[in-house]
C-alpha positions as CSV (number, residue, x, y, z in Angstrom):
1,X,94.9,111.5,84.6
2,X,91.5,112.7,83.9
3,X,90.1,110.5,80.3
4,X,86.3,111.7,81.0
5,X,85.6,115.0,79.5
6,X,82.9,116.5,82.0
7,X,82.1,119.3,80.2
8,X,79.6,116.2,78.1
9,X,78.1,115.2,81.8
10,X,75.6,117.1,83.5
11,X,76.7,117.7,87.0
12,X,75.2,119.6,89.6
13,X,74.1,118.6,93.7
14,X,71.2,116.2,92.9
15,X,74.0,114.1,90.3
16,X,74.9,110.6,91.5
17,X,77.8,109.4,89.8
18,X,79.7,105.6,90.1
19,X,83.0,105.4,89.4
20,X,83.4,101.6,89.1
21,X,87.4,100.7,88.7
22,X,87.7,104.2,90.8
23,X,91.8,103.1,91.1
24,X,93.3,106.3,93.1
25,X,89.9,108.1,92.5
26,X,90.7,110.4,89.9
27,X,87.4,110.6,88.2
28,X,85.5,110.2,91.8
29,X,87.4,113.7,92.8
30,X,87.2,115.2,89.6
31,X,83.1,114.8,90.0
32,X,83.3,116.4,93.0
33,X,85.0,119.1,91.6
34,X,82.2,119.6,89.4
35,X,79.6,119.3,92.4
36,X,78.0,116.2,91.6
37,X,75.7,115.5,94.7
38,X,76.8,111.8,95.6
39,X,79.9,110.4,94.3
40,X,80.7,106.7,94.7
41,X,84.0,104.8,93.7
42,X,84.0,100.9,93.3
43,X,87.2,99.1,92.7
44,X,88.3,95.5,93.2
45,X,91.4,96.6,94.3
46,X,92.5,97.4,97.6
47,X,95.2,99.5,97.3
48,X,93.9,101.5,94.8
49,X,91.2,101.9,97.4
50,X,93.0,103.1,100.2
51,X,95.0,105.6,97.7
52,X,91.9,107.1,96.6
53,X,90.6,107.3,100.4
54,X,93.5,109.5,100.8
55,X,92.7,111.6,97.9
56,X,89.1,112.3,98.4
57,X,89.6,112.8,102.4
58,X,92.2,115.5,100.8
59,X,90.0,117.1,98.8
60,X,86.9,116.9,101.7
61,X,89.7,118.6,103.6
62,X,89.8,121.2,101.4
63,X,86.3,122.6,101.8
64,X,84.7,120.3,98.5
65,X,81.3,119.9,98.9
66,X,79.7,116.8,97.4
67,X,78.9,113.1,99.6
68,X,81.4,110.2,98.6
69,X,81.8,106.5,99.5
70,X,84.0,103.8,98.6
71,X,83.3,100.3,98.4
72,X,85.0,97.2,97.0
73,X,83.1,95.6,94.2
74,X,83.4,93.3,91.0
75,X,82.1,95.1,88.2
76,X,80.6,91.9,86.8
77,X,78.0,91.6,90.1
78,X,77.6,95.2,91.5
79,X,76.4,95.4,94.9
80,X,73.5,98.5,93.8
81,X,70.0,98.1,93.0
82,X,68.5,98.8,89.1
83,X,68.6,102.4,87.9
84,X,70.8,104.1,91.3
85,X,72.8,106.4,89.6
86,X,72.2,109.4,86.8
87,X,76.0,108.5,86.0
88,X,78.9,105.5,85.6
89,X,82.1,106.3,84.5
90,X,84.0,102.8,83.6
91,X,87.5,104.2,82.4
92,X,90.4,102.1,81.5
93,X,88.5,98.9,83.2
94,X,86.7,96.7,80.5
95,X,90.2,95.6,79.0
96,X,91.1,93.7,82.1
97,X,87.7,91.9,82.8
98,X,87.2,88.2,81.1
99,X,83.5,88.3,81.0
100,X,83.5,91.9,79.4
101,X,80.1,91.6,78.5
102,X,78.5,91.2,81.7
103,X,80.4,94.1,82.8
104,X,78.7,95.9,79.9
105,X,75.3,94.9,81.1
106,X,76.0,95.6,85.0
107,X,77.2,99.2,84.2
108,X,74.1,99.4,82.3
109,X,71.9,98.0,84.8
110,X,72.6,99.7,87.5
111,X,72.3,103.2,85.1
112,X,69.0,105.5,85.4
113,X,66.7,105.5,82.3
114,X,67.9,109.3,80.8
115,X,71.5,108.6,82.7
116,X,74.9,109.1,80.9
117,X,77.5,106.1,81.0
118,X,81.4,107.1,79.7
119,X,83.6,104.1,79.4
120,X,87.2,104.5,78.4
121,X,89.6,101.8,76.9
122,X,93.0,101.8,75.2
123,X,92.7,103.0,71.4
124,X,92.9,100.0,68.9
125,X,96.1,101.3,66.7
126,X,98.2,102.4,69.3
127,X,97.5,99.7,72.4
128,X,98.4,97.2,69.2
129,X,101.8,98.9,69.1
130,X,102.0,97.8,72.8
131,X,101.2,94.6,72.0
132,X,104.1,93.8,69.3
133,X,106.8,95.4,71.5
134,X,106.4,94.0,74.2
135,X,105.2,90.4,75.2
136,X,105.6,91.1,78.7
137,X,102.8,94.3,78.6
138,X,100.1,91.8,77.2
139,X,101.0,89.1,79.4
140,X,101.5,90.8,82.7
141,X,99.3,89.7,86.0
142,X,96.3,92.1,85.7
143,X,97.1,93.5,82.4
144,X,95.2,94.2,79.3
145,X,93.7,90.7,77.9
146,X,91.8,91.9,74.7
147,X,92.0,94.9,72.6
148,X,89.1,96.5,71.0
149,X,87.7,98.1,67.9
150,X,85.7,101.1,68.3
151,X,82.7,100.0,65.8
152,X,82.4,96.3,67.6
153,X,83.0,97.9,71.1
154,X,79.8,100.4,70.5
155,X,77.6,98.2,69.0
156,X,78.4,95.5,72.5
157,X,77.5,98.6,74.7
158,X,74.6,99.8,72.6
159,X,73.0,95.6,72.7
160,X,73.0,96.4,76.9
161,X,70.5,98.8,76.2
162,X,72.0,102.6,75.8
163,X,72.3,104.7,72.9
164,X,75.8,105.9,71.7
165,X,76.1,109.8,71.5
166,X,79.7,111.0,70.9
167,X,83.1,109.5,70.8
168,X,86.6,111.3,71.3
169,X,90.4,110.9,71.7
170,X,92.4,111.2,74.8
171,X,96.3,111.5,75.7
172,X,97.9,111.5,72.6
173,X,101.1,112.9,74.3
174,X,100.8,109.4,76.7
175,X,101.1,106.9,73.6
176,X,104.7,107.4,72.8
177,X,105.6,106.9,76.9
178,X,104.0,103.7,76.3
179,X,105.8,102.4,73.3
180,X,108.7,103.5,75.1
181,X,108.4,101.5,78.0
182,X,107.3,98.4,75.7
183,X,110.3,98.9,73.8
184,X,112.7,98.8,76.9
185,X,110.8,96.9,78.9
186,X,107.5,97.6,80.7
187,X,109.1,96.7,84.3
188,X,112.2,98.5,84.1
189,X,110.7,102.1,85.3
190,X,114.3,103.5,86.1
191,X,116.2,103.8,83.1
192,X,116.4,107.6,82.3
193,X,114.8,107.6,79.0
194,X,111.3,106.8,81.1
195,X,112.1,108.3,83.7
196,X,112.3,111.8,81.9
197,X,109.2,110.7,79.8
198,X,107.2,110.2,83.3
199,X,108.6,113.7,84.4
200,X,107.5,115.6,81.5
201,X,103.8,113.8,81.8
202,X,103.6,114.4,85.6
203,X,104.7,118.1,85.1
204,X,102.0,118.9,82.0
205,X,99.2,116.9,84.0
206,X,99.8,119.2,87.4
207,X,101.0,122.4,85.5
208,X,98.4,122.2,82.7
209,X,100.7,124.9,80.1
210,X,98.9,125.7,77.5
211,X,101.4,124.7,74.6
212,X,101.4,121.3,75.8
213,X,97.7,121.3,76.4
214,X,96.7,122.4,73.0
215,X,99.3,120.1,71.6
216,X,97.4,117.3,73.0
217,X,94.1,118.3,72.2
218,X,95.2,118.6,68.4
219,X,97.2,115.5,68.4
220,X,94.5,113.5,70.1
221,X,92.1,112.7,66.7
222,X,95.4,110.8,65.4
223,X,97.7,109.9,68.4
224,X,95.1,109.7,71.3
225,X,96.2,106.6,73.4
226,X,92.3,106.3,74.5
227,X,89.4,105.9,73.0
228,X,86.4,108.0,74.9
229,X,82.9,106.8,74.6
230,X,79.5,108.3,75.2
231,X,76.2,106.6,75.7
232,X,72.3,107.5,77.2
233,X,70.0,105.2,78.8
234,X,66.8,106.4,76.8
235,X,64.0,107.5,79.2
């Protein structure tokens, strides 16, 4: 699923973007959807490498246009120089790393002066929800370890050096899946009630209908499972 709203990102064919916890590459296609020049996706992971090799070689497959690489990295010592790219994207990352706050200054560092950096984590309310149901969610291999408040999470990003410039809401209609597998166990991904959850969810995100759509965007100030935020590297 798509948490980055590119419509706030310039993108055109002399962008570079870094997608650092890429995972299947979502946000890596999605940029070169949107003709970004040079897209590059940077995940610790190597399965969630390979799966988003397989999705960008799809998409190169179907005539995009746009350069991409993938590379494994550790967002808390980034293998790129100071000031690469006029764009990182961190979604859905920071809540998994123990030294958040080198991770902070990495995706800052490696950010041009006038560059754009979105970073995505789970919204406060609703990933505390999580929490109470379910000890297994919070205590699962690789799982969340903090969660965050948006006032103290801005003003950590903004001490790295970048100005915040917007915030919004995303996936409201994901938040009650979530409680739902916390309240019947996070592991147990078979039992109908999920399983019908994760059908609707697959079928809105690859149909896009509108009354889901604008149900989701309405919902989203309120019940949006992720909190979206915005910040420029002053020139």
């Amino acid at each position: 699923m798509i948490t980055v709203d590119f419509s706030k990102i310039r993108m055109d064919s002399d962008v570079s973007v870094l997608d650092i916890g890429c995972g299947s590459g979502r946000h890596a296609a999605a940029a070169l959807d949107r003709n970004a020049g040079l897209v590059v996706g940077a995940d610790a992971n190597s399965g969630d490498l390979k799966d988003a090799h397989a999705r960008l070689c799809l998409h190169e497959s179907m005539g995009r246009r746009g350069r991409w690489a993938l590379t494994g990295a550790d967002i808390t010592h980034l293998p790129f120089p100071d000031e690469r790219f006029d764009v990182v994207i961190c979604s859905e990352v920071l809540e998994h790393i123990h030294d958040d706050r080198r991770a902070m200054r990495e995706t800052v560092r490696v950010l041009k002066k006038g560059g754009l950096l979105a970073a995505s984590v789970p919204r406060r309310w609703p990933e505390k929800i999580c929490w109470m149901l379910s000890r297994e969610y919070r205590r699962s291999e690789g799982g969340h370890i903090r969660i965050y408040d948006r006032r103290g999470l801005v003003q950590r990003i903004q001490a790295c050096g970048v100005i915040h410039t917007h915030t919004h809401y995303a996936h409201s209609l994901h938040a009650p899946f979530w409680w739902l597998k916390c309240l019947l166990g996070p592991s147990r991904n078979r039992l109908w009630p999920v399983e019908l959850y994760h059908r609707f969810l697959t079928w809105d995100m690859m149909e896009h209908p509108t009354l889901t759509r604008s149900l989701d965007h309405w919902l989203n100030p309120v019940l949006g499972k992720s909190l979206v935020l915005y910040f420029q590297r002053p020139l």
